[in-house]
VOGU-3710 file (C-alpha; in Angstrom, 3 decimals, decimal comma):
1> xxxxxxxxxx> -23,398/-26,734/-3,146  -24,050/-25,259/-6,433  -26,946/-25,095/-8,539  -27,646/-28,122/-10,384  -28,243/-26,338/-14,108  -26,276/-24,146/-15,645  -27,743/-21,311/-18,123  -24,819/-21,349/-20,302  -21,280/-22,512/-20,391  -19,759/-19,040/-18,441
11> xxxxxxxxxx> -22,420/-19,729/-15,961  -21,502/-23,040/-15,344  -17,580/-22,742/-14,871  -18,481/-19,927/-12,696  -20,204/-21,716/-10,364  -18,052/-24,668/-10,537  -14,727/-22,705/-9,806  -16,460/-21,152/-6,709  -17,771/-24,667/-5,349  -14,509/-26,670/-6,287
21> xxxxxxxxxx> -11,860/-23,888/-4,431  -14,624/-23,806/-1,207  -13,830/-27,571/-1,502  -10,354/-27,069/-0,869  -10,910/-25,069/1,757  -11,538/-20,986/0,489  -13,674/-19,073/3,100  -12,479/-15,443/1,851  -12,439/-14,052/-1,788  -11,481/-10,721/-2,610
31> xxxxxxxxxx> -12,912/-8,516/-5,800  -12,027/-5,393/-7,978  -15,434/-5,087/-9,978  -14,597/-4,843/-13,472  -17,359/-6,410/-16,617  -14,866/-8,939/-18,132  -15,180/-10,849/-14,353  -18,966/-10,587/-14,286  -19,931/-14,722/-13,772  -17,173/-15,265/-11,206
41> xxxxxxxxxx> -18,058/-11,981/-9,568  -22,049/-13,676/-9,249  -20,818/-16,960/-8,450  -18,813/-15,772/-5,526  -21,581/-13,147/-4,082  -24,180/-16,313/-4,934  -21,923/-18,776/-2,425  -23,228/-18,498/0,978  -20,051/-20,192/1,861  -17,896/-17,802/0,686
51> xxxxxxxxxx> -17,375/-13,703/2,499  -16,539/-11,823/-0,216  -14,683/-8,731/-0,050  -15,511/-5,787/-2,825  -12,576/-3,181/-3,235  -12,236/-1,010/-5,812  -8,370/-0,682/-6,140  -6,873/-3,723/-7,630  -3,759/-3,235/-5,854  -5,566/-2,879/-2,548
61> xxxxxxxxxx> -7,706/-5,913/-3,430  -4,615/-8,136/-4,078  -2,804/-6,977/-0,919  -6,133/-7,316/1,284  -6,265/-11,051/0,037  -2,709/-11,259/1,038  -3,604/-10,634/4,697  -6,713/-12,536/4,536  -4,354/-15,493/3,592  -1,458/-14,551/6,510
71> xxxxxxxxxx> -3,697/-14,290/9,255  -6,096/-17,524/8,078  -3,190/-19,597/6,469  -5,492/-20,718/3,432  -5,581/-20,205/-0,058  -7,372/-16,788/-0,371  -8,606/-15,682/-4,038  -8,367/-12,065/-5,408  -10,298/-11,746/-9,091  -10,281/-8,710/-11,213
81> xxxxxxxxxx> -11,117/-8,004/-14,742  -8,883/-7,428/-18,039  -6,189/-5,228/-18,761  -4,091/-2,985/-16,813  -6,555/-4,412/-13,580  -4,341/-7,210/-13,636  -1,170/-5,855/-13,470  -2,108/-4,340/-10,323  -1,974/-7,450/-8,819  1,987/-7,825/-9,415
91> xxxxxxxxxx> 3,618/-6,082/-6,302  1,012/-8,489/-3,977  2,060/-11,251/-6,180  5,944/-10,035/-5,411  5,766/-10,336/-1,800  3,591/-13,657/-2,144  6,457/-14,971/-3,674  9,391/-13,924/-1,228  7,157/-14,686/1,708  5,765/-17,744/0,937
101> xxxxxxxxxx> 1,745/-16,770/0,801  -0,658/-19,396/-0,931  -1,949/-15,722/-2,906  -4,545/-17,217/-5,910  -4,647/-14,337/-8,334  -8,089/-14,810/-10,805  -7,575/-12,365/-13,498  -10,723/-12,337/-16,083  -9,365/-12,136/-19,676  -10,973/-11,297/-23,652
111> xxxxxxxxxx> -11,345/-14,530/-25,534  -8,513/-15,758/-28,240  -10,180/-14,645/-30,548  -9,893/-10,877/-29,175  -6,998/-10,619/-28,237  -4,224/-8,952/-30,101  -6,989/-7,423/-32,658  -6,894/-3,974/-30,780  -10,213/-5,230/-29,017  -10,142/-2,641/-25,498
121> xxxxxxxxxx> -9,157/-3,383/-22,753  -6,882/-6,024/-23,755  -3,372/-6,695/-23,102  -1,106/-9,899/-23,087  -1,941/-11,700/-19,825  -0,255/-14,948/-20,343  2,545/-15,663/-17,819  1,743/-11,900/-16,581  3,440/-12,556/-13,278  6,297/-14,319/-14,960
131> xxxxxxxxxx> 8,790/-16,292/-11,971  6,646/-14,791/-9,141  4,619/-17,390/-9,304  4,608/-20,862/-8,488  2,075/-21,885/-11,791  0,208/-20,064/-14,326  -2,057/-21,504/-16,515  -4,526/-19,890/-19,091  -7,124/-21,583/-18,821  -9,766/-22,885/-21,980
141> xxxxxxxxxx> -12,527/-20,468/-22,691  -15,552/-22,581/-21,191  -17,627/-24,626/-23,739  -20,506/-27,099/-23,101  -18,406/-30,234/-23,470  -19,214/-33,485/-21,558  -15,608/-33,106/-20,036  -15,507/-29,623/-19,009  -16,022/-29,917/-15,189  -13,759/-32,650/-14,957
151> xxxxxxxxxx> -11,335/-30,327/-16,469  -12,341/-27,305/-14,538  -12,655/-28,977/-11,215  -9,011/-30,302/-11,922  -7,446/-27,166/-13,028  -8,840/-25,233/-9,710  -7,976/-28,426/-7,360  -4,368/-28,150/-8,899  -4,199/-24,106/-8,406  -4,952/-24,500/-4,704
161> xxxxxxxxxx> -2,685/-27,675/-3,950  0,075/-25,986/-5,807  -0,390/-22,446/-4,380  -0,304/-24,215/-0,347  2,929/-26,028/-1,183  0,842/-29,556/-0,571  2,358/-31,316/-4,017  5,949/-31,146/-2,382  6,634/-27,723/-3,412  6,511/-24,407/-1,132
171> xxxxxxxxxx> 3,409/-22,004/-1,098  3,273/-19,117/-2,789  0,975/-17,634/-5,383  -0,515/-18,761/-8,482  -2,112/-17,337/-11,645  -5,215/-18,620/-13,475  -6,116/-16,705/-16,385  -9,849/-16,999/-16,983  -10,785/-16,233/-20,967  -14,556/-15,067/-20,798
181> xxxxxxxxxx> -16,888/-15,204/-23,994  -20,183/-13,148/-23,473  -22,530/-13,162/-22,234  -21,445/-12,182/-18,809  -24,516/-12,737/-17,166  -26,057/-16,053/-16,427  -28,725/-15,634/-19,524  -30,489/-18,740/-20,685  -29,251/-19,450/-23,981  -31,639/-21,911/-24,571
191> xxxxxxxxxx> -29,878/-25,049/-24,498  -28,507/-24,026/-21,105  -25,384/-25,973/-19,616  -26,920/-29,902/-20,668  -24,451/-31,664/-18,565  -23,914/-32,444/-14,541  -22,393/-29,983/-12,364  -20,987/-32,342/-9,514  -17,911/-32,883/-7,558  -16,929/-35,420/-5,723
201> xxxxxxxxxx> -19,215/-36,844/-2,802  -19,296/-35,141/0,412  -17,662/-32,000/-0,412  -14,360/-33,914/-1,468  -11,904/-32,090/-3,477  -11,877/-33,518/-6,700  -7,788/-34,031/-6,713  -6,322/-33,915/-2,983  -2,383/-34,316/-1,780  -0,929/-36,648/-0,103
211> xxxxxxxxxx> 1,336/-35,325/2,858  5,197/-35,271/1,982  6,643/-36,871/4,949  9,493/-34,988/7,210  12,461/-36,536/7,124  13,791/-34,064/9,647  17,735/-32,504/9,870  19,974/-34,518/7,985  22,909/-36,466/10,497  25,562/-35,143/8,925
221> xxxxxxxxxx> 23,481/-31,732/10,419  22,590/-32,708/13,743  26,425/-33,587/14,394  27,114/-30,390/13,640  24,783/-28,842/16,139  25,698/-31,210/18,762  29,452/-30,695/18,766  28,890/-27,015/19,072  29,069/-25,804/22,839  28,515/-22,437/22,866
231> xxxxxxxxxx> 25,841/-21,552/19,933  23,410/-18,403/19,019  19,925/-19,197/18,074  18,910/-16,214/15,366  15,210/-16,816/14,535  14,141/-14,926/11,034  11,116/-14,434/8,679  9,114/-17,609/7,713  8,481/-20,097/10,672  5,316/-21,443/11,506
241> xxxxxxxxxx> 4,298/-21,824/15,191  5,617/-25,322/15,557  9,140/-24,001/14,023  8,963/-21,100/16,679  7,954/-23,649/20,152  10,886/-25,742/18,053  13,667/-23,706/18,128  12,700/-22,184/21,216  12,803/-25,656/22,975  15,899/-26,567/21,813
251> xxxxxxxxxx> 17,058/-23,206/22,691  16,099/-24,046/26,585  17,729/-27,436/26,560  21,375/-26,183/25,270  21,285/-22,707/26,976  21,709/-20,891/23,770  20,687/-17,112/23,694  17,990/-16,710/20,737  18,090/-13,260/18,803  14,700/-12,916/17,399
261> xxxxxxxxxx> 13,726/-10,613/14,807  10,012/-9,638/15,910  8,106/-10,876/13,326  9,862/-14,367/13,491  7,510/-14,341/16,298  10,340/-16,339/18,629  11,125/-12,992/20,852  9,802/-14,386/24,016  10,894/-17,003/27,026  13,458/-16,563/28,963
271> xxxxxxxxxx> 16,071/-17,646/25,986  14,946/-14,373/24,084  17,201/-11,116/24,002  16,276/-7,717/22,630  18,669/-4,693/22,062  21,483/-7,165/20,883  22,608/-5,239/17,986  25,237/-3,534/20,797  26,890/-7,006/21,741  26,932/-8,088/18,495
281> xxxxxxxxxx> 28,231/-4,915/16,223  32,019/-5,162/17,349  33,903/-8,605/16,652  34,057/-9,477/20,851  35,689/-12,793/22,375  32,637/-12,564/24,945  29,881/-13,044/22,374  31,966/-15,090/19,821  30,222/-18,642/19,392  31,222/-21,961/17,916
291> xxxxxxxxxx> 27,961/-21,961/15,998  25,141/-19,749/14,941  22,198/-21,432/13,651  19,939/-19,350/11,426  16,121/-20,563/11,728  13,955/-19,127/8,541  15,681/-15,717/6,531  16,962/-12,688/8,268  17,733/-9,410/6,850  16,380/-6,634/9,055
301> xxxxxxxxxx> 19,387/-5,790/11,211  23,052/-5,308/9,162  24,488/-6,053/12,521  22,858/-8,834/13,125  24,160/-9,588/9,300  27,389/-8,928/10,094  27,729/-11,191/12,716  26,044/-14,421/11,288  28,726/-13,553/8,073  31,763/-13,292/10,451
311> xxxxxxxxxx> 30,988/-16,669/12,445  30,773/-20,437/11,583  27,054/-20,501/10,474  24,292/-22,906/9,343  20,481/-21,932/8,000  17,610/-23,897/8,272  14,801/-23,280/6,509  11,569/-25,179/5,264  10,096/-23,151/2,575  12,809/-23,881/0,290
321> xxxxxxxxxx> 14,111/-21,013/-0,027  18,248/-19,962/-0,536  17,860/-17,285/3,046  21,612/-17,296/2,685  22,484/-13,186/2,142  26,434/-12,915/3,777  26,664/-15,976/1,285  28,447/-17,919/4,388  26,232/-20,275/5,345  28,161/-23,886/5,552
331> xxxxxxxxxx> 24,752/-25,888/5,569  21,352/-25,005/4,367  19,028/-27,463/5,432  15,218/-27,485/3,357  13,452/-28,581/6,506  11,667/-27,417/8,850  13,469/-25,605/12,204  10,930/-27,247/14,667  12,911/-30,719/13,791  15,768/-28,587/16,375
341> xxxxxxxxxx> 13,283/-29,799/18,942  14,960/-33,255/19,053  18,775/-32,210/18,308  20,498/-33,638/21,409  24,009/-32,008/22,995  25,537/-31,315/25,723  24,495/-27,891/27,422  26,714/-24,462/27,395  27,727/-23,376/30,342  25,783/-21,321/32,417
351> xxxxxxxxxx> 27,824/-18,493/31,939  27,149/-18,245/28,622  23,564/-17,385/28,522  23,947/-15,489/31,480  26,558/-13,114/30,396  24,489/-12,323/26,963  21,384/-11,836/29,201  23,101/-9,669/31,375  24,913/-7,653/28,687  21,336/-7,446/26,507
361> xxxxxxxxxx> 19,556/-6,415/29,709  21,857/-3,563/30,434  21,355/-2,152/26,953  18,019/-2,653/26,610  17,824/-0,281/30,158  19,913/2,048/28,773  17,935/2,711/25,832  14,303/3,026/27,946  16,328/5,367/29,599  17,228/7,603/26,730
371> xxxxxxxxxx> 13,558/7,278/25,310  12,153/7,792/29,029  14,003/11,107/29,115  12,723/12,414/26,302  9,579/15,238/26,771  7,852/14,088/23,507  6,900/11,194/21,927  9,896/9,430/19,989  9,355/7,001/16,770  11,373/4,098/18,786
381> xxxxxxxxxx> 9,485/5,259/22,019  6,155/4,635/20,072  7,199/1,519/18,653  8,246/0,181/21,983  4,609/1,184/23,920  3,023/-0,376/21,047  4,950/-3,270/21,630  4,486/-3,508/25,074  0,576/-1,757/25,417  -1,046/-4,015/23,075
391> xxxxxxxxxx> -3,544/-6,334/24,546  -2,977/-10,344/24,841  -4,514/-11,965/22,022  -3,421/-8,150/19,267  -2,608/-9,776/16,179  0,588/-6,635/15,414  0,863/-5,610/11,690  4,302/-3,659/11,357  5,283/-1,839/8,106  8,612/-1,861/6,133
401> xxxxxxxxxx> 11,304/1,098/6,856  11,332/2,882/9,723  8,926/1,195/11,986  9,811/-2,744/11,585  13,594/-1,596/12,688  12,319/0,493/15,626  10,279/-2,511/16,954  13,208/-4,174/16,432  15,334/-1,943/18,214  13,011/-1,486/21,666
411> xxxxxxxxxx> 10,800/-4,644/22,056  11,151/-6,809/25,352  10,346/-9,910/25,057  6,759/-10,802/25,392  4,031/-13,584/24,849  0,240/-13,193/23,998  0,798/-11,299/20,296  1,565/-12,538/16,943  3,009/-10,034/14,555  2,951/-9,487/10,874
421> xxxxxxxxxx> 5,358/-7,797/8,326  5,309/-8,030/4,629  9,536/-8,603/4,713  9,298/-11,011/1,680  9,946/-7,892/-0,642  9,908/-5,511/2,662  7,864/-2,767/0,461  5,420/-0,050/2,351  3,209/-0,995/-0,766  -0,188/-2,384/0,355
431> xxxxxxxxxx> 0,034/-2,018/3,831  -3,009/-0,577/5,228  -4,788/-3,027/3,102  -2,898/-6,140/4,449  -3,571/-4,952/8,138  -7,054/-4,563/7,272  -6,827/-8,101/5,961  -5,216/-9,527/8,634  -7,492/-7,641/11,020  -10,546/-9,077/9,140
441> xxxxxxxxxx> -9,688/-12,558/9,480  -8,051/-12,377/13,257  -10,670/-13,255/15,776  -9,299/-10,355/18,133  -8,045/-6,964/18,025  -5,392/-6,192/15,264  -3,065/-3,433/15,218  -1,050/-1,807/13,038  2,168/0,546/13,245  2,994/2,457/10,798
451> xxxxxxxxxx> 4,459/5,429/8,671  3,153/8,892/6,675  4,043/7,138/3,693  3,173/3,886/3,835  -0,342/5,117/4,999  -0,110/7,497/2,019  1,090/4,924/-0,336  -2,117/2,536/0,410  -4,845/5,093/1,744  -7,174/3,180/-0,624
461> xxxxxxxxxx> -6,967/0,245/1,906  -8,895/2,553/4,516  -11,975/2,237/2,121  -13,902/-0,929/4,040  -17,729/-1,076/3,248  -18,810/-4,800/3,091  -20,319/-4,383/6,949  -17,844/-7,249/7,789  -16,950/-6,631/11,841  -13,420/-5,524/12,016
471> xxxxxxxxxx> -11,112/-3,910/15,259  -8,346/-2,228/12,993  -6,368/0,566/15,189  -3,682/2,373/12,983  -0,813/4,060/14,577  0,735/6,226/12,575  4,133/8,043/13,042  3,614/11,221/10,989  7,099/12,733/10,230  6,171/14,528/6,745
481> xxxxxxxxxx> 8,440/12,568/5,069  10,866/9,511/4,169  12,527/9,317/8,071  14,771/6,326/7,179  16,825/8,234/4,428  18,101/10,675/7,131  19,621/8,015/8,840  21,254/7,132/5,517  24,324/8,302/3,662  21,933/9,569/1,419
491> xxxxxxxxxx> 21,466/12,856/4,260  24,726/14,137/2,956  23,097/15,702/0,093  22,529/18,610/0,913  20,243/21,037/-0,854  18,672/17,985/-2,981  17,458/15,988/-0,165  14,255/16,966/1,159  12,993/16,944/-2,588  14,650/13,694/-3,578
501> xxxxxxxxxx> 14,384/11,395/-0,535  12,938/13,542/2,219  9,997/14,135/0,425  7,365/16,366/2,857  3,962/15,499/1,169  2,412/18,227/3,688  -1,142/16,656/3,903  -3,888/16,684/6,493  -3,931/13,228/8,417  -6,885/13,889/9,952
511> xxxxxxxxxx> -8,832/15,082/6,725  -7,210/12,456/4,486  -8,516/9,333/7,096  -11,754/10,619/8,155  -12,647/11,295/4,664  -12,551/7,666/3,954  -14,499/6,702/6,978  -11,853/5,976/9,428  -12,191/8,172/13,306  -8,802/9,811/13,951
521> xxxxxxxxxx> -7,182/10,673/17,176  -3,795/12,782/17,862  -2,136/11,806/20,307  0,901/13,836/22,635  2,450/11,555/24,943  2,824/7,885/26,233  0,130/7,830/28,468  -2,452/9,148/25,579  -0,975/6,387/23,514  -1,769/3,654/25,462
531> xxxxxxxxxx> -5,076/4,987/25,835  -5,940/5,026/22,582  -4,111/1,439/22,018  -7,335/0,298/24,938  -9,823/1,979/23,066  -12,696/0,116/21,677  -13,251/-2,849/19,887  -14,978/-2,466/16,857  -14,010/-0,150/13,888  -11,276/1,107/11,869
541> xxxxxxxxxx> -9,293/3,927/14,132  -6,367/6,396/13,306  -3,705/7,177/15,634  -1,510/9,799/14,518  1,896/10,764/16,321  3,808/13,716/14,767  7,584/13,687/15,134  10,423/15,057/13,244  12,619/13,388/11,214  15,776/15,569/12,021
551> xxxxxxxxxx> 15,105/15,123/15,869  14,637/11,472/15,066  18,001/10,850/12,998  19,976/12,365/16,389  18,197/9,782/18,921  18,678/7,184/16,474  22,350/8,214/16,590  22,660/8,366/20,565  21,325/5,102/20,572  23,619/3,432/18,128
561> xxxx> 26,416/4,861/19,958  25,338/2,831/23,191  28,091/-0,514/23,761  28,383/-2,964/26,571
//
């Protein structure tokens, strides 16, 4: 609870925004220390209720709050100070967006009567995040008015509800604009804050949601699905863990194979396939269904792509979204894929699953038996041991590019892990920080797979010193470069494309990590791998696996070439 008396009016929406978002729920906050933030910054250290998380890179900040908020699945606040602080916050506020993450960015602002004088550190904040966000408000500069915490309690109680989709929207982030008058600090100005502090009794909320009910798949849908005989289940980006058991039941009862992407987090059961991009490249009678059904948004395979486009196809998805990319779809339904669960029909044939289990088994032998023969550590054959090594219970974090695809590529179907990719906006932006958020709120080990770059691009998120216990082991697959664009038309340039898209940064791994605190290990073979994958469980840990990135576009060549 917060203190009954205020010193001043800062002071008292300080404490009152802290106490009223803990109400709804907020057990993590995130901070970039700037002035202009001071009595939020006090209020949240002050709330015993609260972990707070000190970084001093706004964009880390916002992306650690972003896998605080995966990995917990509550509202998760990340506050910084004026000026160009807050635009740091937009790519995290991007990907909040396109993946549906209830993000609550708190960005400290100069009074009215500041702004647009040439005061410093000012800029326009006002609708900074423009459409990425689900509501913005810039909110009144506090004042010792008998109605300010009814307003302020209302304001925050509408931020959270809106930003964790709970007033019939979807989640997603939202922006509150805080205008700060000095003083900063909680000084005494005398006549103090005169009037009550208080929320509702018992910790209420002050405003709370009523639950929109489900109305589950439309008729007209479920018709659909039970006419069709033989149908592919292709699980995407998006579903909860009720959508996943969902789809995955229904998948049992009709005998439908289920394509999984791996962060869909559907890639296991007996229904699951992996290495399906063979079957599916080539138009084929054998693997042509009457239906695909699309659960959540896919994009991470083109084959995959291709072959929703080319068949009779129907997305559901309950986040609202338009997941719709070959632009074929003849339904999209805006609810949620567990309602599959009780979608009745009559069962496909038992060849049907069969042969695709057959087919995908072959291929997915035939590709451990490429990587298998292969002296040195591979990028897929990394991404597969990962897969396979990491303990029941490893929340997996898997970066954008190169890595995501490989996992894709060479992962059996397994239970006992959940994984994690930012594939809302599919940047490498943030990414050590959102594993180290994710790892920070998973009770369990966490790891994470990445590349050079996207370790490069984020090696601020490596800088963790607020004691909080955390079992972060980062794999890294160090190719001195950009690996995907040699398996891209853009290889053809020759003489321009090592500087323009193969970009060899040359740096230190080892130096770079363990200067920021983090051990490192180089590893050599599979064996070593999964050793390290074992290793303890406390800490932040560096595994580093060099390859080479014209050794890697050849393997990734063979193994496009394999067909049933």
């Amino acid at each position: 609870m917060p203190p009954e008396r205020a010193n001043n009016a800062g002071h008292a929406f300080a404490l009152v925004l802290v106490d009223e978002l803990v109400r709804h729920g907020v057990r993590e906050a995130v901070l970039a220390p700037g002035s202009r933030s001071t009595p939020i910054a006090l209020a949240l250290a002050g709330d015993e209720r609260v972990r707070l998380h000190v970084r001093i890179d706004e964009r880390s900040a916002a992306f650690l709050a972003l896998g605080l908020t995966k990995a917990s699945g509550q509202v998760v606040p990340v506050l910084c100070t004026s000026g160009t602080a807050a635009a740091h916050f937009l790519a995290a506020a991007l990907e909040a967006d396109q993946s549906h993450v209830p993000l609550l960015l708190l960005t400290a602002d100069r009074p009215p009567e500041l702004r647009g004088t040439g005061a410093n550190q000012t800029i326009d904040q006002v609708g900074l995040y423009g459409g990425a966000v689900r509501w913005s408000a810039d909110v009144g500069v506090p004042e010792s008015r008998p109605d300010a915490v009814r307003y302020w309690r209302s304001i925050v109680s509408r931020a959270a509800l809106t930003a964790s989709g709970q007033l019939g929207g979807t989640p997603g982030p939202v922006h509150l604009n805080l205008p700060l008058r000095e003083p900063l600090t909680p000084t005494d100005d005398g006549a103090g804050f005169p009037h009550p502090l208080d929320g509702r009794p018992e910790g209420r909320p002050w405003t709370d949601a009523a639950p929109v009910p489900d109305g589950g798949l439309p008729i007209d849908v479920r018709d659909v699905i039970v006419a069709a005989r033989r149908g592919v289940i292709v699980a995407g980006d998006g579903l909860s863990g009720a959508d996943v058991n969902g789809v995955l039941d229904f998948a049992a009862a009709r005998g439908w194979p289920v394509i999984a992407e791996p962060h869909s987090n559907a890639r296991r059961g007996p229904n699951a396939l992996s290495a399906t991009d063979a079957l599916i490249r080539e138009p084929s009678d054998v693997f042509a269904p009457d239906l695909v059904v699309v659960a959540g948004r896919i994009g991470l395979s083109r084959a995959l792509l291709a072959y929703v486009g080319r068949n009779r196809n129907l997305v559901i998805d309950g986040l609202g979204r338009w997941p719709d990319p070959t632009r074929t779809a003849s339904y999209l339904v805006a609810a949620p894929p567990a309602g599959l669960r009780d979608v009745r029909g009559e069962p496909a044939g038992d060849e049907w699953l069969s042969g695709w289990q057959r087919a995908a088994t072959a291929v997915a032998g035939a590709i451990d038996a490429i990587l298998d023969s292969e002296p040195a550590l591979t990028e897929p054959l990394v991404a597969r041991e990962v897969a396979a090594s990491a303990p029941d219970g490893t929340a997996l974090v898997v970066a954008s590019s190169m890595p995501i695809r490989d996992l894709d590529l060479t992962m059996r179907p397994r239970d006992g892990i959940h994984i994690y990719a930012n594939r809302g906006v599919s940047g490498i932006d943030g990414f050590v920080s959102t594993a180290a958020g994710i790892a920070l709120a998973h009770k369990g080990k966490t790891i994470a797979l990445a590349g050079d770059l996207s370790l490069l691009h984020d090696v601020n998120g490596l800088l963790i010193r607020d004691g909080y216990p955390i079992d972060l082991t980062l794999v890294v697959v160090n190719n001195d470069g950009g690996g995907i664009f040699s398996l891209l038309p853009q290889a053809d340039a020759s003489g321009t494309f090592e500087r323009l898209f193969g970009t060899p940064h040359g740096v230190d791994l080892a130096g770079a990590v363990t200067a920021y605190g983090a051990t490192h290990r180089l590893v050599q073979d599979a064996a070593e791998l999964r050793t390290a994958l074992a290793g303890p469980g406390s800490g932040l840990r560096v595994v580093e696996v060099r390859t080479d990135r014209a050794a890697n576009a050849e393997l990734h060549r063979r193994l496009a070439a394999l067909s049933v």
